[in-house]
Each structure stands twice: as structure tokens, then as C-alpha cells.
C-alpha positions in Angstrom: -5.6 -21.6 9.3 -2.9 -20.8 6.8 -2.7 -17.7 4.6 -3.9 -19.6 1.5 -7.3 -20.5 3.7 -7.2 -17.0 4.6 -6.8 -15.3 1.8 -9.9 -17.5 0.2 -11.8 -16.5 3.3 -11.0 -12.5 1.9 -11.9 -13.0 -1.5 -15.5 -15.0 -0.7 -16.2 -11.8 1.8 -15.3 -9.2 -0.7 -17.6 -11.4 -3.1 -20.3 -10.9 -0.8 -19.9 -7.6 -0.1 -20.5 -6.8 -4.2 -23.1 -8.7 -4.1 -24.8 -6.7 -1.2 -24.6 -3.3 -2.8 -25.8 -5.3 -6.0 -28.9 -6.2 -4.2 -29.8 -3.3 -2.7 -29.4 -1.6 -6.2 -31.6 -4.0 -7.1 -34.3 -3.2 -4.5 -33.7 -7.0 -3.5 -32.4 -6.6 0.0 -33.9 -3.3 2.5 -30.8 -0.5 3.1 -30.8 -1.4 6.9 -30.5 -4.8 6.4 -27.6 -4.1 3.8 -25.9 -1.9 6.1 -26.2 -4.6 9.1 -25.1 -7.7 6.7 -22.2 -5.3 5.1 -20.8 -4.3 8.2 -20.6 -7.5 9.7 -18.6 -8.7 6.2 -16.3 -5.4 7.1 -15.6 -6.6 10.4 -15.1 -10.3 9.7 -12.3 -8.7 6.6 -11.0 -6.7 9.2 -10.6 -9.6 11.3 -9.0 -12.0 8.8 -5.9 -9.0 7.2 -5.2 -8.4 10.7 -4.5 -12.3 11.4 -2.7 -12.2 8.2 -0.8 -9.3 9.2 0.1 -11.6 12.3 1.8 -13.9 10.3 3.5 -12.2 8.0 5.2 -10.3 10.6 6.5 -13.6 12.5 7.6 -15.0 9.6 9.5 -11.9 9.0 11.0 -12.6 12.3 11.8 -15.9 12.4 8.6 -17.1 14.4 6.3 -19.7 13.4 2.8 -17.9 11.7 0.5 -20.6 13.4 1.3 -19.1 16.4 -0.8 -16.1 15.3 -4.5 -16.0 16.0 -7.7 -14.7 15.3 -8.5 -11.3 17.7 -11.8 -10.2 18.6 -13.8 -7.6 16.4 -13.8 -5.7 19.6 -9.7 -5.7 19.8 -9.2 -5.0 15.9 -12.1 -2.8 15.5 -11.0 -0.2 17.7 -7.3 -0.4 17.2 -5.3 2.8 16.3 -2.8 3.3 13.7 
């Protein structure tokens, strides 16, 4: 996947996520079914800056970025800065 694919893949999640808080404003979609299809958008985002991350940082270092890949939700998810 290259960054432009990526960085689509961002931009259609963010999408989504306005759209969820629009429909539960809306009384269209049930809060826990918000929160359920929001978080997994959160962790899929997550998922996707961390893989661009990846490649930006071996490009900075002379590495080829298609090297990088995708790391679990569970890896990502509980990292630590």
C-alpha cells in the first residue's frame, strides 16, 4: 500500500466517523452501536498513521517504505509513548 492509498484510507475513515456522530445526533443510529462502529474506525485510523509513520521513518533512513507493514490493533493499540 503506498502512502497515497493510505492516506485515502484516513480521509474515508474520518468521513465515517462524522458521519457517525451525525447519525446518532440524528437519532438514526443507537449510542452503543455508535460507540462500537466509532471505535472500531478509531482503531482501524490508528492502525493506518502508525503504518504511515513506518514509512516515513525508513525513508528518512534510507530504507525502502514497502518494507513497512500493517501491525495488529492489539500491538498499536496498547503501545506507549
Amino acid at each position: 500500500m503506498d502512502d497515497k492509498t493510505i492516506r485515502d484510507h484516513i480521509t474515508e475513515l474520518i468521513a465515517t466517523e462524522h458521519e457517525l456522530r451525525t447519525k446518532l445526533g440524528r437519532g438514526e443510529i443507537s449510542a452503543p452501536d455508535e460507540h462500537a462502529q466509532l471505535r472500531e474506525a478509531e482503531v482501524q485510523l490508528d492502525r493506518l498513521w502508525d503504518l504511515l509513520r513506518q514509512r516515513q521513518a525508513r525513508r528518512e533512513f534510507a530504507q525502502d517504505p514497502a518494507d513497512a507493514s500493517e501491525r495488529s490493533a492489539a500491538i498499536v493499540e496498547n503501545y506507549r509513548e
